[in-house]
C-alpha positions, 0 to 999 in steps of 0.5 A, spaced: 826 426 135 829 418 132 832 415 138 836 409 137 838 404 142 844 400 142 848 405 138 855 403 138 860 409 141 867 411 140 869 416 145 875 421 142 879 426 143 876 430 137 870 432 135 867 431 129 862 435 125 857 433 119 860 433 112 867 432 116 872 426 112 876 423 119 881 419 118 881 413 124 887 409 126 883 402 130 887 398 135 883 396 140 879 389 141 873 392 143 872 397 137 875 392 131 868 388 134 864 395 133 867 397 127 865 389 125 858 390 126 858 397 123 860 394 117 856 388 118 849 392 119 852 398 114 850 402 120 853 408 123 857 409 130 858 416 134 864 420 136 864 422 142 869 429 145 873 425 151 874 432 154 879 434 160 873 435 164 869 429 161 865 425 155 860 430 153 853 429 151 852 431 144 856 428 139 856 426 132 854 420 128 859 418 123 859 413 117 865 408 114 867 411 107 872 407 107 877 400 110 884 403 106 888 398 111 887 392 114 894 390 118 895 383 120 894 384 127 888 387 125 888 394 126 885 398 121 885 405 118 878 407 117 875 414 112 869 416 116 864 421 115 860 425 119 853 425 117 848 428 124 848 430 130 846 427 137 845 427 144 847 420 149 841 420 152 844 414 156 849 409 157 849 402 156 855 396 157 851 389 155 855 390 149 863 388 148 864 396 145 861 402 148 854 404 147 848 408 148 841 410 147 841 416 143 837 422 140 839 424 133 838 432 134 834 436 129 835 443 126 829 448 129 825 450 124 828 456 120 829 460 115 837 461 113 839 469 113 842 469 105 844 475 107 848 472 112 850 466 108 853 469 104 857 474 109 859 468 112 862 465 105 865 472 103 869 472 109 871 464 109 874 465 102 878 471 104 880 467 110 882 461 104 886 465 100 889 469 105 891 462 109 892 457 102 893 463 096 888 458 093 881 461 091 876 457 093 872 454 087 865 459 087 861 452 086 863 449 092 862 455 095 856 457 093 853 450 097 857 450 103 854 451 109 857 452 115 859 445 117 862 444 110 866 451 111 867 449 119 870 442 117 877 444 112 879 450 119 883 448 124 879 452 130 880 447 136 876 443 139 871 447 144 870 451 138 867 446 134 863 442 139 861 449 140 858 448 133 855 442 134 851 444 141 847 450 137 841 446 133 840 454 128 844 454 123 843 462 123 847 461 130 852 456 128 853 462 121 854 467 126 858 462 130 864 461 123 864 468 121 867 471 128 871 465 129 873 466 121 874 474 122 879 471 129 882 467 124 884 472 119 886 477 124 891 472 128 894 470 120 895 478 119 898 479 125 903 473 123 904 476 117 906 483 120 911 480 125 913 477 120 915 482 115 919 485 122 923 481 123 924 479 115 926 488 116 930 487 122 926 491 127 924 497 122 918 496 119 917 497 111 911 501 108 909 501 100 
């Protein structure tokens, strides 16, 4: 696997996922000098999930798209793009910003289950139309993988670091089409509560 050494880092409470477009918001002294560098270097930096229970390990590097603000006291709001996942494998602190030494984790080597991609980008653009009453363009659909549909859903932060552990995408497939199902189950039960109370307790068929 490449490894690269001191490797800036920006613990977060968030986690990012390969594709994924972040907007940031950078106020603190430490991560101006890192953002600075990063762009000096045209280098990468890497979000790590601050959890309740601690930094995790594995994260994902990010890219700056765009500076869209620079305030006068310096602050900045950045567009960031995900690109790959990594492992910290340790922490270094002669820097003025958090680093690492890190690894840049590697699919193992597979072939992906069409069958299964395709189940998988059925059940997302249900779960598009369902939530949004938009379909999605069959282009873009087509090409997606599962970071690509993963990255426009809400699932909550352990789901998506769940994700970024699995080194298969047949398993991060898998992964997606029972969290998109969950999700297509939990709008559907929105959607009946909702027509009850709209029938006030009576529930309307046809």
């Amino acid at each position: 696997m490449t490894t690269a050494t001191d490797f800036p880092l920006f613990p977060l409470g968030l986690v990012v996922l390969p594709g994924e477009a972040v907007p940031l918001h950078i106020f603190e002294e430490r991560y101006k000098t890192m953002v600075e560098d990063c762009q000096e270097r045209n280098s990468e930096f890497g979000v790590i999930w601050l959890a309740d229970d601690g930094l995790r390990d594995v994260g994902c590097a990010c890219r700056i798209d765009e500076v869209l603000e620079v305030l006068d006291d310096g602050r900045m709001n950045l567009l960031t793009r995900g690109t790959r996942p990594l492992r910290v494998v340790e922490r270094q602190s002669h820097l003025p910003y958090p680093a690492g030494v890190v690894e840049f984790l590697a699919d193992s080597p597979e072939r992906v289950d069409i069958e299964l991609l395709l189940r998988t980008q059925a059940v997302y653009a249900e779960l598009v139309h369902k939530a949004t009453d938009k379909r999605a363009d069959p282009d873009r659909l087509i090409a997606m993988s599962a970071y690509d549909m993963a990255s426009t859903v809400d699932f909550g932060l352990e789901a998506k670091q769940g994700l970024l552990d699995l080194r298969s995408e047949n398993a991060r497939l898998q992964l997606v089409i029972r969290l998109f199902r969950a999700a297509l189950k939990r709008l559907d039960f929105v959607d009946r509560a909702q027509a009850r109370a709209k029938s006030n307790g009576k529930v309307r068929f046809g």
